[in-house]
C-alpha positions as CSV (number, residue, x, y, z in Angstrom):
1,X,0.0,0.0,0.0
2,X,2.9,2.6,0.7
3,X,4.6,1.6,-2.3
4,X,1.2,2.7,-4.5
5,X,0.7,5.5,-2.3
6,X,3.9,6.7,-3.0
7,X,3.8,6.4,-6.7
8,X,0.4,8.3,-6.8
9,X,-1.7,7.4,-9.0
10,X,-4.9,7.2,-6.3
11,X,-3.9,10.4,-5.0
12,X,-6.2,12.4,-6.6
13,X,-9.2,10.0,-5.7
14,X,-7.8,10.3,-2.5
15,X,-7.7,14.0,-2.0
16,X,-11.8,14.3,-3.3
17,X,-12.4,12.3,0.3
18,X,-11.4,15.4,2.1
19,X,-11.4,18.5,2.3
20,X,-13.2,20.9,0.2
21,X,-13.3,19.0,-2.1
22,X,-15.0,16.8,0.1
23,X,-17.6,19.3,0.9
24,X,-17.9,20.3,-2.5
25,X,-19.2,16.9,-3.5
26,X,-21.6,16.1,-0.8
27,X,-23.7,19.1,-1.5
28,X,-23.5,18.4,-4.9
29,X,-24.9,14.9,-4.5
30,X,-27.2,15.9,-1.8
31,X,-29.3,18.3,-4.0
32,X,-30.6,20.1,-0.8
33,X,-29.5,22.9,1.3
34,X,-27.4,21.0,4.3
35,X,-26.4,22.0,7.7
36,X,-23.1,22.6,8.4
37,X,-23.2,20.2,11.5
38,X,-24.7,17.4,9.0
39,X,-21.2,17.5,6.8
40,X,-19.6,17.6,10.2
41,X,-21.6,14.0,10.7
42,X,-20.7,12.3,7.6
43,X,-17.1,13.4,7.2
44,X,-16.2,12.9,11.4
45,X,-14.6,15.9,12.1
46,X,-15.7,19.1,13.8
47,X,-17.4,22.0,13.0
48,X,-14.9,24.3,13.6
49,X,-13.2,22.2,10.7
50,X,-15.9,22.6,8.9
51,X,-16.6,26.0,9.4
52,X,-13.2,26.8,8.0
53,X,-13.6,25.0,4.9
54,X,-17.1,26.9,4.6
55,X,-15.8,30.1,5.1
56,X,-13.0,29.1,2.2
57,X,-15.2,27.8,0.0
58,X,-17.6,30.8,0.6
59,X,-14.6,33.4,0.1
60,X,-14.3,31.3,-3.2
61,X,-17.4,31.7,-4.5
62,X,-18.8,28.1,-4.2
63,X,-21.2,27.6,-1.8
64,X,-23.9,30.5,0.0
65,X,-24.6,30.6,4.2
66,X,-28.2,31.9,4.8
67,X,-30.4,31.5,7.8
68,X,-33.0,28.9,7.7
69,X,-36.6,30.7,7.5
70,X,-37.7,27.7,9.8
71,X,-35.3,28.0,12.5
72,X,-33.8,31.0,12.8
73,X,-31.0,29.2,14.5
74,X,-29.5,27.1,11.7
75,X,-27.1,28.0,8.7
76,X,-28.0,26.3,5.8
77,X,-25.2,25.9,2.8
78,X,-26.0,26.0,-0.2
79,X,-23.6,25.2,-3.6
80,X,-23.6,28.5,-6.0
81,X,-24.1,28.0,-9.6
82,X,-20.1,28.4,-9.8
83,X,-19.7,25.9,-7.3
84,X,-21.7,23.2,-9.4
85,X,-19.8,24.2,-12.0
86,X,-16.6,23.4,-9.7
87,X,-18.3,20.3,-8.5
88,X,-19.1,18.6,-12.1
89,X,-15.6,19.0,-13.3
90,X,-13.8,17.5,-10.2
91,X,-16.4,14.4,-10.5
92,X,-15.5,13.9,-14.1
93,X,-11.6,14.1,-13.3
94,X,-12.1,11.8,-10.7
95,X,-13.9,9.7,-12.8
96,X,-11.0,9.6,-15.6
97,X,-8.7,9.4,-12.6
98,X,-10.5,6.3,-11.4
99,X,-10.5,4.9,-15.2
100,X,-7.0,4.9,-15.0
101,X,-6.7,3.1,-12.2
102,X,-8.7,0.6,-12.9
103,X,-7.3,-0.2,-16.6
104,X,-4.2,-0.7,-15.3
105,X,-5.8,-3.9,-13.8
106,X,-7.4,-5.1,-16.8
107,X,-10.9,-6.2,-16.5
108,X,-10.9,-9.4,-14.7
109,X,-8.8,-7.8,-12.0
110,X,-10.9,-4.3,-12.0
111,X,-13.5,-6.7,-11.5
112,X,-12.5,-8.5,-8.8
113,X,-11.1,-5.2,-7.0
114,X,-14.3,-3.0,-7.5
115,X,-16.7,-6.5,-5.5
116,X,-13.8,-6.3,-3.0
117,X,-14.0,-3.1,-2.2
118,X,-17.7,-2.7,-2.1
119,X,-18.0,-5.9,0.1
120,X,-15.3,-4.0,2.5
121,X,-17.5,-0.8,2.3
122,X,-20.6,-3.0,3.2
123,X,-18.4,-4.5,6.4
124,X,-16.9,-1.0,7.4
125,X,-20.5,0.5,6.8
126,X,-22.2,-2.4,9.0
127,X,-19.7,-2.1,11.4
128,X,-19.9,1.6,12.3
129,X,-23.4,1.0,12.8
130,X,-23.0,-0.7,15.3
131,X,-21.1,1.4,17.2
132,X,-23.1,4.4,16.6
């Protein structure tokens, strides 16, 4: 694992787990205005993380803060049609990035390593529910 780490070519798949990028995705897929404490949730960090990488992504154009009519109390986020924009092309490089990957296996092998990994997503996933 260190030695493919260290060459790179996941890297970039990497890197869209995190971050901004992170963020940037999740409201993307979600559709819906979020609450900052809800990306807090899915990604396991804290807010204060979180509101850092809001306030960045806000300063860059990409997402919106308003109050909720509903609850004056909560700060809903929002992606901005630049941020979509942002969002669509960082999916499809992560998509050609993934390609790549993948046809350096060959089929049978991509095969084999995408059921893998979705049987270890299913343990990890069953697994942290039970701790929850």
């Amino acid at each position: 694992m260190h030695t493919i780490r260290r060459a790179g070519p996941q890297k970039p798949i990497e890197e869209s787990m995190r971050g901004e990028a992170f963020v940037i995705q999740f409201l993307s897929h979600h559709g819906d205005s979020v609450l900052p404490s809800e990306i807090s949730n899915i990604m396991g960090i804290s807010t204060a993380r979180i509101a850092a990488a809001l306030n960045s992504l806000e300063r860059k154009g990409w997402i919106t803060r308003r109050i909720d009519t509903d609850d004056r109390r909560r700060i809903l986020v929002d992606l901005t049609s630049e941020g979509k924009a942002h969002a669509e092309q960082h999916h499809r490089n992560m998509m050609e990035n993934t390609i790549k990957l993948l046809s350096m296996l060959g089929e049978e092998d991509a095969r084999e390593y995408v059921r893998l990994s979705k049987k270890l997503a299913e343990k990890v996933t069953a697994q942290y529910r039970k701790t929850d």
